[in-house]
C-alpha positions in Angstrom: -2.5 1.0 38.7 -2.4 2.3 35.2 -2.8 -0.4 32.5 -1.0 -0.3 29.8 -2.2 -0.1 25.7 0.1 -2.0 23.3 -0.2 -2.9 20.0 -2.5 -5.7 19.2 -2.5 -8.3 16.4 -5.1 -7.6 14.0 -4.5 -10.0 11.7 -3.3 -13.3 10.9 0.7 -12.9 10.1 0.6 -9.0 11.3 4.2 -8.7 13.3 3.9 -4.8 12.8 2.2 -1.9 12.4 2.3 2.1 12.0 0.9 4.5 14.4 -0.5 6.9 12.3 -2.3 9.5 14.6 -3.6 9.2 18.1 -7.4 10.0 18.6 -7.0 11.2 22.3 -4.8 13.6 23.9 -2.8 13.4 26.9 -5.2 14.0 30.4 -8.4 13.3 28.0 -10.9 10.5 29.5 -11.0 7.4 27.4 -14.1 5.3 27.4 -13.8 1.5 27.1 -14.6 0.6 23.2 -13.9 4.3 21.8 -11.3 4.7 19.0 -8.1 5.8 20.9 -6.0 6.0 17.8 -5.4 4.4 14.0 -2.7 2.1 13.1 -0.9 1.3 9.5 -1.4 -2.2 8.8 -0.2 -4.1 5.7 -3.3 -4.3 4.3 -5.5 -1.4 5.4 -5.7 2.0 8.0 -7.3 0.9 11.0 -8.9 2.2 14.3 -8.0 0.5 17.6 -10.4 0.6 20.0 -9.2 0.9 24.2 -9.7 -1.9 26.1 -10.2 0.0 29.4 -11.8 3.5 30.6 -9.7 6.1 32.0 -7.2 8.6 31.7 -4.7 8.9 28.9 -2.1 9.4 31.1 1.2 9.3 28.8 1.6 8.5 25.1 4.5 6.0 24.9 4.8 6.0 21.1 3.7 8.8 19.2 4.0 7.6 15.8 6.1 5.0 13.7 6.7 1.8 13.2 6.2 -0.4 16.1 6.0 -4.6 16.8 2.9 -6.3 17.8 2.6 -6.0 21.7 4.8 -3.3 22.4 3.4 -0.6 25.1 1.9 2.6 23.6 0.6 4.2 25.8 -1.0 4.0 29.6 -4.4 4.7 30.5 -5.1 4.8 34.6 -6.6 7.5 36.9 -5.8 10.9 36.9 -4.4 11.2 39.9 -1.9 8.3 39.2 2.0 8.8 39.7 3.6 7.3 36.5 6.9 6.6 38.9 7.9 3.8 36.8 6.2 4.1 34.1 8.0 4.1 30.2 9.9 7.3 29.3 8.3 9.8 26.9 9.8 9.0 23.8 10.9 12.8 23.3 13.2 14.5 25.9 16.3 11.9 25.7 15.7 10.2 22.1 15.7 13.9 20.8 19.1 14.8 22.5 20.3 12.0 21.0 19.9 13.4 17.8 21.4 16.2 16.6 18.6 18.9 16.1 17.0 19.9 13.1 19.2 23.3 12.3 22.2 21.6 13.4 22.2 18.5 11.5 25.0 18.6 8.2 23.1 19.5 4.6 23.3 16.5 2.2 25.5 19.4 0.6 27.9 18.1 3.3 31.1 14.9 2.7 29.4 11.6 3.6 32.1 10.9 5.8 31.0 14.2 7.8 27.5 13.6 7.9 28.4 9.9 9.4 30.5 10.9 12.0 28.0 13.8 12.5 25.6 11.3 13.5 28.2 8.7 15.4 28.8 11.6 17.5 24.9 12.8 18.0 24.1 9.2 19.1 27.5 8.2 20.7 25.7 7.5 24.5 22.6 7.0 23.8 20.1 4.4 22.7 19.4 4.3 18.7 15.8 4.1 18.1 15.2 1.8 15.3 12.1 -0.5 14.4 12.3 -4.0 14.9 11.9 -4.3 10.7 14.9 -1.9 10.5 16.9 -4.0 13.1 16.2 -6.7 11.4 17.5 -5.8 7.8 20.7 -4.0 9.5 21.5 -7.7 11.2 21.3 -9.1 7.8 23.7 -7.0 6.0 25.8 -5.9 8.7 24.8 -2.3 8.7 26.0 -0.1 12.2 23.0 1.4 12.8 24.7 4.2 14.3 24.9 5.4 10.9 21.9 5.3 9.2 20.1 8.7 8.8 16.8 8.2 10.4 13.6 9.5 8.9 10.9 8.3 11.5 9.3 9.8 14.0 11.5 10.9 17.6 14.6 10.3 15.5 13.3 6.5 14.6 15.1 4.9 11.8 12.8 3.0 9.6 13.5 -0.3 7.3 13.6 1.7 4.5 16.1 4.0 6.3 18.7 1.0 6.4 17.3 0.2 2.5 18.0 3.5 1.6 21.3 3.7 2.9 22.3 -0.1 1.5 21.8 1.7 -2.2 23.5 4.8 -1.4 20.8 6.9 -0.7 22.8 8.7 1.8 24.4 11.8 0.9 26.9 12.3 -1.3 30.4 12.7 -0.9 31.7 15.9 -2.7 33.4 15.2 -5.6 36.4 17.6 -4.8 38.3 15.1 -2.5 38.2 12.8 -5.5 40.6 14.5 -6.9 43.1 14.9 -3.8 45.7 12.3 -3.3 45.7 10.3 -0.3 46.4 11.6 2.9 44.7 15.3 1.5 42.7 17.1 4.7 39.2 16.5 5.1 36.5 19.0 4.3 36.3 20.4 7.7 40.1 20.5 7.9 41.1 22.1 4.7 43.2 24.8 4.4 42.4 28.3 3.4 42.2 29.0 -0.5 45.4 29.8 -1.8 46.4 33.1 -3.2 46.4 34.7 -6.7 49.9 34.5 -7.5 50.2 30.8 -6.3 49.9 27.9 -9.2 46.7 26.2 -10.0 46.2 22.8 -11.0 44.3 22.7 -13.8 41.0 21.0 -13.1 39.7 18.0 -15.4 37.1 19.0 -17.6 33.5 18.5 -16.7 32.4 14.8 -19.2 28.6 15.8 -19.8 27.8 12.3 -20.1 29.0 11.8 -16.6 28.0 15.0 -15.1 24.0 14.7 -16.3 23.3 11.5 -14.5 24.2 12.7 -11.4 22.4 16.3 -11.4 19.1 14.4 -12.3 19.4 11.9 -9.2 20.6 14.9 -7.3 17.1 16.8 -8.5 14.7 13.6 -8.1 12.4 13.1 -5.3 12.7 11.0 -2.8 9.0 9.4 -2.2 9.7 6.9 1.3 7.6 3.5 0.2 4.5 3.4 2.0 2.8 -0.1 3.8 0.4 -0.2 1.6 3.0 0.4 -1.6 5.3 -2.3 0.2 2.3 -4.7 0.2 1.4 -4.2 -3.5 4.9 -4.8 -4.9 5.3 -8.2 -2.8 1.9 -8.9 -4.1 2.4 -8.5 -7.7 6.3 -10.1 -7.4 4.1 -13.1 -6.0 1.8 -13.0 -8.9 4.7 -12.8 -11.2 5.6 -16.8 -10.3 2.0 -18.4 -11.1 1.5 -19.6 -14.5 -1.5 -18.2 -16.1 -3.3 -17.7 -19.3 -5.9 -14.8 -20.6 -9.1 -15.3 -22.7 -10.5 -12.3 -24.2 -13.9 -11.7 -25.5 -16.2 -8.4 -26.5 -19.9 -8.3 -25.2 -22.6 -6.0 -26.8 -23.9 -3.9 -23.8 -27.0 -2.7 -25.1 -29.5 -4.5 -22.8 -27.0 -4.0 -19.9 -26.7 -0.3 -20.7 -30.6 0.2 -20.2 -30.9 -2.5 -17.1 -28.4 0.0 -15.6 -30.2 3.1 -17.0 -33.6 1.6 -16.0 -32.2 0.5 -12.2 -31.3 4.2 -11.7 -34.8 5.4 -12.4 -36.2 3.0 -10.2 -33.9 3.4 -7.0 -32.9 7.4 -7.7 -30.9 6.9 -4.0 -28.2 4.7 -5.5 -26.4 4.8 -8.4 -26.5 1.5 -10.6 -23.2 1.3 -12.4 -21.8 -1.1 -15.0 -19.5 -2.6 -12.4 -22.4 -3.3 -10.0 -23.7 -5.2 -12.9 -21.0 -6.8 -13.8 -20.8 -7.7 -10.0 -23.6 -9.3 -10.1 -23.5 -11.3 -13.0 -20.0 -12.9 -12.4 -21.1 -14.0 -9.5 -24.0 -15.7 -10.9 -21.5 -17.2 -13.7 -19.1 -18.3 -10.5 -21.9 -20.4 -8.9 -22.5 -22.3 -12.5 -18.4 -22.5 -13.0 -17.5 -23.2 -9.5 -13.7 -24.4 -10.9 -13.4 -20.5 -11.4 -14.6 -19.4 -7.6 -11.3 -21.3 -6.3 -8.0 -20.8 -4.8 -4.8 -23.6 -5.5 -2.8 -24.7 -2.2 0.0 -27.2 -2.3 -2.5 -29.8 -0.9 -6.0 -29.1 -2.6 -7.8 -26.9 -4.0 -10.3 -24.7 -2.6 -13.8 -23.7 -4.2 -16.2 -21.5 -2.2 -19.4 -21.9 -1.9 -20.6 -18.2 -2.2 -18.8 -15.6 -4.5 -17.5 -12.6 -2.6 -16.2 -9.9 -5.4 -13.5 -7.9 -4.8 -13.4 -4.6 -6.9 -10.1 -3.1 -7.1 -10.1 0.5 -6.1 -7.3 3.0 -7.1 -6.8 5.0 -3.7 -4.9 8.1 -2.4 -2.8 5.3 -0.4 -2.0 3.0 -3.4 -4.2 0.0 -5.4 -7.2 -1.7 -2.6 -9.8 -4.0 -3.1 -12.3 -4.1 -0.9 -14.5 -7.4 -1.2 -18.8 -7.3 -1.3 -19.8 -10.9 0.3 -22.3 -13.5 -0.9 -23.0 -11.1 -4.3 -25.1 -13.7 -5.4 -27.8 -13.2 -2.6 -27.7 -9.4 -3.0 -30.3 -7.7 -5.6 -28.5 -5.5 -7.9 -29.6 -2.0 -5.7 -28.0 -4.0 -2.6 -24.9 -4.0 -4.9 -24.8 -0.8 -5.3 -25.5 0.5 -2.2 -22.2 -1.7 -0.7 -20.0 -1.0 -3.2 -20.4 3.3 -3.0 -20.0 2.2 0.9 -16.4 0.5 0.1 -15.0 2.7 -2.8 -15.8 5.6 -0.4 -14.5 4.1 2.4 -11.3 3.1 0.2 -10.6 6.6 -0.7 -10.7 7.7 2.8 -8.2 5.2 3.9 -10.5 4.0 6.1 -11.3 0.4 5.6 -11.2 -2.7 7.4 -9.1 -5.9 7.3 -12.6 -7.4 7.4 -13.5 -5.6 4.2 -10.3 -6.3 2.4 -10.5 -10.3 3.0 -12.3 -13.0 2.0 -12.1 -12.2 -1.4 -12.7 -15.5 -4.3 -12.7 -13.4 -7.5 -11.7 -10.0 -8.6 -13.2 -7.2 -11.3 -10.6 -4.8 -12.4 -12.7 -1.6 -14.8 -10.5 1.1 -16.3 -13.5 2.0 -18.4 -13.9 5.1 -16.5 -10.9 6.3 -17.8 -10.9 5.6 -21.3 -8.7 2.0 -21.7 -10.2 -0.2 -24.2 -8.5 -3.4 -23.4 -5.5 -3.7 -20.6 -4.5 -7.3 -19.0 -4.9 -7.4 -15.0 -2.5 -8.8 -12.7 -4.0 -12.0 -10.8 -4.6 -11.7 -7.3 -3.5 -14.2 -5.1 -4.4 -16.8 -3.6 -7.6 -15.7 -6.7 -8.2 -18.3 -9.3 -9.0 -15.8 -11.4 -9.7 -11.9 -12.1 -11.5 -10.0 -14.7 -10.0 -7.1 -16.5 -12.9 -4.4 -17.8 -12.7 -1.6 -20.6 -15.0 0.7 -21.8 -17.6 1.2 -23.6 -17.1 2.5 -27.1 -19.6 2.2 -30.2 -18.4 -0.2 -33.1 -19.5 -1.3 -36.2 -21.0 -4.8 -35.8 -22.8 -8.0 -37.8 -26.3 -8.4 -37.2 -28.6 -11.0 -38.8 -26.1 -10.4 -42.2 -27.0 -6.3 -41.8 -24.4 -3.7 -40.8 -25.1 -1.6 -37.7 -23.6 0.1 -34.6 -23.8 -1.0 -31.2 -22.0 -0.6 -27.7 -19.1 -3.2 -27.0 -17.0 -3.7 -24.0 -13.9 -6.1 -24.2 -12.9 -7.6 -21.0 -10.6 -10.2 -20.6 -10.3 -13.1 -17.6 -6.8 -13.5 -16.3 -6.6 -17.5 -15.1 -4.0 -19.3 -12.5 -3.5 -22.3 -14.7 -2.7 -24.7 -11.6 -6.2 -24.2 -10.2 -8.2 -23.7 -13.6 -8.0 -25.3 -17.8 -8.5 -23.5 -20.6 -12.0 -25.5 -21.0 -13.5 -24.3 -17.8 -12.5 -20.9 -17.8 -13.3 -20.3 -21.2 -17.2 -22.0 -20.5 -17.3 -19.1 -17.4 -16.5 -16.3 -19.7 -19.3 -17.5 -21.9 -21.5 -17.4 -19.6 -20.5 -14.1 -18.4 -21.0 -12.7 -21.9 -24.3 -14.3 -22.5 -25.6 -12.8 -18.9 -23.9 -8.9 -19.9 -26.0 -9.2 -23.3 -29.0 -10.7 -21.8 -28.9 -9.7 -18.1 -32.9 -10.8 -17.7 -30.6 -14.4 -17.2 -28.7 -13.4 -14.5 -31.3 -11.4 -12.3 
């Protein structure tokens, strides 16, 4: 009997996910423990393994949004009669929609383009993900009316959000101007003749007019999991109290540890940030208040410092976490962090690289920022913005001279962390940057 695949839970509070691309094709064998296909989580782009060996007999769901344990496929022998077995989620969802050259242009009245898709779906099941369901419940939204963008006709939460804000598309503006009771696009009568009076037409307000070309023009860019996750993030990190502390550290010991630590490992390239790595964890295991996270009942302080570095990927702001950087020799930190910042630009990390994270570096250096303010990272204590390096005119022992400086600045959740304590860990972060012989 064929056993079917659903969707499992891969992490704590995961309710759904997005099948992004199957691995294995109908009729293909499937060997227990091979990727069979990847799935959008909130956090990251993940391959799910099979749990049996066979046949692929019939994908279920081909893409989308789906809940956490519905069936996605079934995987038996190939000789196997799929009697009973789920319906292919093309033939009848897609007559249910009305097909690609035959659905109304957004040039089209709203009212049309509604009943265009009443009609389409009038006898047949909407496909809608459990998300989507959800939010049309709330706000009393007939789904029957929502444009769907999704997969086999699949109308997606942000479907229903987009239609809440009138994302749909536009009535015309002529029937605006017809009293009530005047014919409906389809049913308008024939244009009237030359010699028959004209009402003259209000003139076009500029003011009015420009607004709506430019929203008719703009681009509609559907919000992404990963995008989703990032703004409920940083609308969470909006509500702690927290403070920043700003200081500038002379890198010209760190500069040639990092020059010197390419030479000797030519395999792995040493950057500033693996250094910087390195020697905030060192400060977190002297300033434990720092390597913390604040919970209504207590607050928790780790015993090992696991950085997370926040990478700016194709799919949207990660940051994948290097464990225990305090046990891990500066090459070691290199070599890990070229594995995750590749891996992060691929889209292909895992929820176990993305958690477990006690403390964050953010570096715009790179890119030419001087000095920028990071957003915390819950449940973080703490994270650590980083510009770049640029030569400045210093005091030294009462003589003028030149000399690299880097500004960072450490954003702190005041619940978990004082000024005091948080300004002690900076110190020491400084003192290691300009002497690094300290922190090694």
């Amino acid at each position: 009997m064929a056993s079917e695949v659903r969707l499992p839970r891969l992490g704590q509070g995961m309710e759904s996910g997005t099948i992004v691309r199957w691995l294995k094709s109908e009729g293909e064998r499937v060997e227990r423990g091979e990727p069979l296909f990847e799935v959008d989580t909130e956090k990251a782009t993940q391959e799910v393994e099979a749990e049996t060996s066979g046949v692929l007999l019939r994908v279920v769901v081909a893409g989308g949004e789906v809940p956490v344990g519905e069936t996605l496929a079934l995987i038996g022998e190939p000789e196997e009669v799929l009697d009973d077995a789920p319906a292919r989620p093309d033939a009848s969802a897609a007559a249910a929609e009305p097909a690609a050259n035959e659905r109304p242009s957004r040039s089209e009245g709203a009212g049309d383009f509604r009943a265009a898709i009443s009609v389409a779906r009038r006898g047949g099941r909407v496909k809608a993900s459990p998300l989507a369901r959800r939010r049309a419940r709330e706000s009393g939204v007939d789904l029957q009316l929502v444009p769907a963008t999704g997969p086999d006709g699949r109308i997606l939460a942000e479907d229903v959000e987009r239609y809440l804000s009138g994302g749909e598309p536009a009535a015309p503006a002529a029937p605006a101007l017809e009293p009530p009771g005047a014919a409906e696009p389809s049913e308008r009568p024939a244009a009237p003749s030359p010699e028959e009076p004209q009402p003259s037409a209000p003139a076009a307000t500029p003011s009015v007019a420009a607004p709506a070309a430019a929203a008719a023009e703009a681009e509609l860019v559907p919000l992404t999991t990963t995008r989703k996750t990032i703004a409920r993030r940083l609308v969470a990190a909006a509500q702690i109290p927290v403070f920043q502390l700003t200081v500038s550290v002379e890198m010209t010991q760190a500069n040639a540890l990092v020059q010197s630590a390419r030479e000797l490992n030519p395999e792995v390239r040493v950057t500033v940030t693996d250094l910087l790595a390195k020697v905030c964890a060192r400060a977190l295991m002297r300033h434990r208040e720092l390597n913390a996270q604040f919970t209504d009942e207590a607050l928790l302080r780790f015993p090992s410092a696991n950085i997370g570095l926040a990478v700016a990927a194709p799919q949207g702001l990660v940051v994948p976490v290097i464990a225990a950087v305090e046990r891990l020799a500066l090459a070691e930190v290199a070599a890990r962090r070229a594995e995750l910042v590749g891996r992060a630009r691929e889209g292909r990390l895992t929820l176990d690289e993305l958690a477990g994270g006690t403390f964050t570096i953010s570096n715009l250096g790179m890119f030419g920022v001087e000095q920028f303010i990071a957003v915390l990272n819950p449940p973080q204590a703490a994270i650590l913005a980083v510009g770049a390096t640029v030569e400045r005119p210093i005091a030294r022992d009462g003589q003028l001279a030149v000399a690299p400086m880097m500004t960072v600045t450490l954003t702190v959740d005041h619940r978990a962390v004082d000024g005091g304590p948080a300004a002690e860990f900076l110190q020491t972060v400084k003192r290691f940057l300009e002497d690094p012989a300290l922190a090694l």
